[in-house]
C-alpha positions in Angstrom: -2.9 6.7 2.4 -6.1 5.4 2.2 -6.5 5.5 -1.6 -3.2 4.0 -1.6 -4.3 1.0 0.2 -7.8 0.7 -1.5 -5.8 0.5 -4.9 -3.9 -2.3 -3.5 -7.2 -4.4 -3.1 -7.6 -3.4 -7.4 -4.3 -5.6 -7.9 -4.5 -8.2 -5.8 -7.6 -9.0 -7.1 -6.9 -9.2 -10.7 -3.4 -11.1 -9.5 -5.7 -13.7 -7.6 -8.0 -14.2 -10.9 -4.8 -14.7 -13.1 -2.9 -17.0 -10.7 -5.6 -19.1 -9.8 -6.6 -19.7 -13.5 -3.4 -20.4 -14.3 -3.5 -23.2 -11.5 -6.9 -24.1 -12.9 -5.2 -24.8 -16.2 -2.1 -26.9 -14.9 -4.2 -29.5 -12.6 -7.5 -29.6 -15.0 -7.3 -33.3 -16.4 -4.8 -33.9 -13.4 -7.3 -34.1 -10.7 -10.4 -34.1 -9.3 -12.3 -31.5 -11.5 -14.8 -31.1 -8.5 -12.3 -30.7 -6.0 -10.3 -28.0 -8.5 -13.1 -25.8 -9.3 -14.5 -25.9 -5.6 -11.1 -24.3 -5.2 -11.0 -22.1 -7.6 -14.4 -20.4 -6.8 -14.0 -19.1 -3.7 -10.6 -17.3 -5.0 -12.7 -15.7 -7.6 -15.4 -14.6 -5.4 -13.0 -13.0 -2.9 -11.0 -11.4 -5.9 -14.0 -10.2 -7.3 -15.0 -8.8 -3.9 -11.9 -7.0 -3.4 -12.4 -5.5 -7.0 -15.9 -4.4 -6.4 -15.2 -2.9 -2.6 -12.1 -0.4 -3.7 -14.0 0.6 -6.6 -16.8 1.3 -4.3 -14.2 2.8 -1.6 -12.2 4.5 -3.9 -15.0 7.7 -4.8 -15.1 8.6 -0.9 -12.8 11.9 0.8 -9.2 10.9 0.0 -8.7 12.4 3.7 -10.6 9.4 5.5 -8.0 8.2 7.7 -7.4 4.6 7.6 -8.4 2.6 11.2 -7.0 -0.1 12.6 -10.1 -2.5 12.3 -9.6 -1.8 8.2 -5.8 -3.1 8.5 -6.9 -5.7 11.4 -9.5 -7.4 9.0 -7.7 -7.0 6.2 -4.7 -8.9 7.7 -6.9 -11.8 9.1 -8.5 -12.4 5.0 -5.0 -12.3 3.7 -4.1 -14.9 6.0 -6.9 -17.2 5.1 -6.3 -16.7 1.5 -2.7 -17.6 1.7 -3.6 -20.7 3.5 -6.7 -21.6 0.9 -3.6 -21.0 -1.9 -1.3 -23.0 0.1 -3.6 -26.0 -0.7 -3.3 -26.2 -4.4 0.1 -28.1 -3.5 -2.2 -30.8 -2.0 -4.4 -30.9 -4.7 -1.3 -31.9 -7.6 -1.6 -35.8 -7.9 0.5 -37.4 -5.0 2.3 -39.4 -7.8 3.1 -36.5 -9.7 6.6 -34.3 -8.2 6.5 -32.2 -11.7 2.9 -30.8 -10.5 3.7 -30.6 -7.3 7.0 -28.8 -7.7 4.7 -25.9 -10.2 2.0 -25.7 -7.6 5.1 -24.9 -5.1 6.3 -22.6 -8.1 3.1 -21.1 -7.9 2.1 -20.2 -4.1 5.7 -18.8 -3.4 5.4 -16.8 -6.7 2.4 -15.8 -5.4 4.2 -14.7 -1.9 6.4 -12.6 -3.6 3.8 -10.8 -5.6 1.9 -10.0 -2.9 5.0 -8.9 -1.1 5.3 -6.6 -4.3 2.2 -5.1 -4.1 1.6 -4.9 -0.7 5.0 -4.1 1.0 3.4 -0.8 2.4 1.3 -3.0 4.4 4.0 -5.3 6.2 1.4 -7.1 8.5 -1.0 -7.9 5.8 1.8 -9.1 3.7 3.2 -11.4 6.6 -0.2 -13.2 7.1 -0.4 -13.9 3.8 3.2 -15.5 3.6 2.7 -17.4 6.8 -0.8 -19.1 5.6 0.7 -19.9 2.4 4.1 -20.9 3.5 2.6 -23.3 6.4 0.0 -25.4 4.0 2.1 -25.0 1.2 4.8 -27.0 2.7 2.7 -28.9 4.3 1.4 -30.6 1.5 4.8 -30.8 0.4 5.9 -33.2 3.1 3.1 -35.9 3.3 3.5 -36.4 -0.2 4.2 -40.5 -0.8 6.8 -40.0 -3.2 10.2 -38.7 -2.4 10.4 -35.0 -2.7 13.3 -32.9 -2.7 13.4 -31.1 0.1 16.0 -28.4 -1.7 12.7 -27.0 -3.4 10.8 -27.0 0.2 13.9 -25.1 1.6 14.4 -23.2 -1.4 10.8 -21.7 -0.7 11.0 -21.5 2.8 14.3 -19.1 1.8 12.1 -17.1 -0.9 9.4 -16.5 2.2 11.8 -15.3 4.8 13.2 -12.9 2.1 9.9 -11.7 0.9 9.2 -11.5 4.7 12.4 -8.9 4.9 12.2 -6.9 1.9 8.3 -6.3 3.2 9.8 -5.2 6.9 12.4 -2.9 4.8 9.4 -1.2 2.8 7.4 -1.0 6.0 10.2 1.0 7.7 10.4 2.8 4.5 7.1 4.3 4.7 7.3 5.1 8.2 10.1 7.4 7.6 8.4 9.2 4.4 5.6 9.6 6.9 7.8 10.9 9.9 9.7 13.1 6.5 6.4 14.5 5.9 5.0 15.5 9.4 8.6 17.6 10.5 7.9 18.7 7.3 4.8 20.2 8.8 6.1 20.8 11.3 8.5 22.9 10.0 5.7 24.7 8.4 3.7 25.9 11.3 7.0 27.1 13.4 7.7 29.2 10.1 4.3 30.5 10.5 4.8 31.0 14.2 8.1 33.1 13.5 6.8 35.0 10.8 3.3 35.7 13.0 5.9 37.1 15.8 8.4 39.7 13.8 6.9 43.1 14.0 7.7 44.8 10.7 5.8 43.8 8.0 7.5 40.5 6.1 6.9 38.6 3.2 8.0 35.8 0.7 7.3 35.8 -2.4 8.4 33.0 -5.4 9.7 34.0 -8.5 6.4 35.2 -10.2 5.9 38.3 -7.5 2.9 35.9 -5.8 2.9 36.0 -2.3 3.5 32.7 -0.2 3.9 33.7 3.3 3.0 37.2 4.5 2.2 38.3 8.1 -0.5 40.8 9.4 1.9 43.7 9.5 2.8 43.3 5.4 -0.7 42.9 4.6 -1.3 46.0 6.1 0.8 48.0 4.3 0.7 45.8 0.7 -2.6 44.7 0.1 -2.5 44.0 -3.3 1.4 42.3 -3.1 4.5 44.3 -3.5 4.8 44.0 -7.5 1.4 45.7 -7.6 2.1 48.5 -5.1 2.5 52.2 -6.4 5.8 52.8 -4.6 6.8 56.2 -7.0 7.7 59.2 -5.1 5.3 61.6 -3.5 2.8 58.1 -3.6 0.5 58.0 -0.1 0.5 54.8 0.9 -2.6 54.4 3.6 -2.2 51.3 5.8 -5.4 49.2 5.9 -7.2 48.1 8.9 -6.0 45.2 10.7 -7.0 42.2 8.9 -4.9 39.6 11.1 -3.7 35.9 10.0 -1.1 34.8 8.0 -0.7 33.8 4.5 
């Protein structure tokens, strides 16, 4: 789990370079260039920060068990990130409802990427979508010029959905992760009743190797029962007790 959430910090860093030079390169010549770049920078120095720490993270145990103060802070910068994204709709010319309709394009398209990516993670994705959404439309409605609110609903529809498929991903995961623990479950009772039978007992797969085998069967087979000298008139000398199970 924890690699799997440090990778998601690769990808949303490279999407944050590519979407905010993409905004770069629809408002440059359209507004202030100060005011564009002093956006843009901070979006580029958190992507390259996320880059840089999972790369860092990424050579530690793959055991580490993720805490709740890595998903806590990691759901408070998503939220401030959506919001800073949700201002490139401000930034379009007021005049303009072509630029502000691809900034719009742009933030929600960027909701439902990191929905994508981070579905797993339904908090983080939710803070993301609710920063975005809030200054995103926002800036949407104290525009001068008269905006159709279809595209403000229309995005407002894309959130919510994003907002569901992450829950449905979320619940996903829970369950492969409840799967996964009967299936351990599962595992130790097996050990349990082998541990418990009396006679010796084994399985084996289909190349002769053992798998499961309790004290009893190591005993008497050592060496596995392919590799055991069972001819006639054979002595076979049980071992001294070794204990454990296989």
């Amino acid at each position: 789990m924890h690699h799997r959430l440090v990778s998601l910090l690769t990808v949303m860093g490279f999407i944050n370079i590519v979407n905010s030079a993409a905004v770069v390169f629809t408002l440059y010549g359209e507004t202030n260039t100060v005011l564009l770049f002093g956006w843009m920078i901070p979006v580029w120095v958190f992507a390259v920060s996320q880059i840089a720490w999972s790369r860092r993270r990424w050579d530690r145990t793959p055991a580490r068990p993720v805490r709740g103060r890595f998903l806590r802070r990691a759901e408070v910068a998503t939220g401030v990130v959506g919001a800073w994204w949700g201002l490139c709709v401000m930034m379009a010319p007021a005049g303009d409802v072509g630029l502000k309709v691809s900034m719009f394009a742009i933030v929600f398209g960027m909701c439902a990427g990191v929905v994508a990516v981070v579905s797993p993670v339904a908090n983080v994705a939710a803070r993301f979508l609710l920063g975005a959404a809030t200054t995103a439309t926002v800036g949407f409605l104290i525009a001068p010029v008269g905006l159709p609110a279809t595209i403000v609903v229309l995005g407002l529809v894309l959130t919510m959905a994003s907002a569901f498929a992450s829950l449905n991903a979320y619940r996903n995961l829970l369950m492969e992760m409840e799967a996964k623990r009967l299936a351990a479950q599962n595992h130790e009772q097996l050990l349990d009743a082998v541990t418990a039978i009396p006679e010796a007992f084994a399985i084996y797969d289909a190349a002769g190797n053992v798998i499961i085998q309790n004290a009893v069967h190591q005993r008497w087979f050592p060496k596995g029962l392919e590799k055991t000298d069972l001819r006639p008139g054979t002595e076979m000398r049980k071992l001294a007790d070794v204990g454990g199970v296989m």
